[in-house]
Legacy VTK file of the C-alpha trace (Angstrom):
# vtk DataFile Version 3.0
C-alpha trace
ASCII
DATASET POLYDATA
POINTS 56 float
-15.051 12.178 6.303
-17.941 14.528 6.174
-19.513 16.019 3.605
-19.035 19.686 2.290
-22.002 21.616 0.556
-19.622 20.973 -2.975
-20.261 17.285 -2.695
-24.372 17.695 -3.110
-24.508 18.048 -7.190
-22.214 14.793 -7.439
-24.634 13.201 -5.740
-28.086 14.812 -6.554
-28.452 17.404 -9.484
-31.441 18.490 -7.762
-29.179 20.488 -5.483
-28.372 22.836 -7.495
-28.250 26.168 -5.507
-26.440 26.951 -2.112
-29.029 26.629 0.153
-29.993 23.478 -1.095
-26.510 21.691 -1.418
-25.872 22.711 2.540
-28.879 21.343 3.482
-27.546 18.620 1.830
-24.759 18.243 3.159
-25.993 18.695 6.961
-28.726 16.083 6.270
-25.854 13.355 5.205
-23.283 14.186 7.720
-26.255 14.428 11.034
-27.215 10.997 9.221
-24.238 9.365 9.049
-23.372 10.349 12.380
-27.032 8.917 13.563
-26.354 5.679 11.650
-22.892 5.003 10.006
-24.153 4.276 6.961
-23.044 6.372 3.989
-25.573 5.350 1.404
-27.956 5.597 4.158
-27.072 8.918 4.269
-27.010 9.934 0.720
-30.287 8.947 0.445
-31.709 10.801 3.215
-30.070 14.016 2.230
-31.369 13.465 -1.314
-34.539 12.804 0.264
-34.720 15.900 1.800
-33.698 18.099 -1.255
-36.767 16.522 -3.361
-39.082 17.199 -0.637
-38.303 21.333 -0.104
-38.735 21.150 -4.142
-41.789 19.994 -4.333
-42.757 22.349 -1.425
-41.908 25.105 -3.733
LINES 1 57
56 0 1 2 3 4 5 6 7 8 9 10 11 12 13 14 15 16 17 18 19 20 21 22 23 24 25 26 27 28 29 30 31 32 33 34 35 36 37 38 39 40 41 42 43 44 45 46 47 48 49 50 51 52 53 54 55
């Protein structure tokens, strides 16, 4: 099942505005699709959203 932009802040509170919860979201569900791994994919996505933070 993929993941919807609402799913980020259950999984990350560091995705706490749109933008950043659906490029959560597309992160995790390109990931998942890549590798089938769900954790593997949560924490890629939540990868992601730390990095464009501390870019900011």
């Amino acid at each position: 099942m993929p993941w919807k932009a609402e799913d980020a802040y259950s999984h990350t509170h560091k995705a706490n505005t749109r933008s950043l919860q659906e490029l959560w979201a597309k992160v995790a569900n390109e990931a998942l699709a890549r590798t089938g791994d769900e954790g593997r994919a949560i924490r890629e996505a939540n990868a992601v959203v730390a990095r464009q933070l501390d870019q900011r």
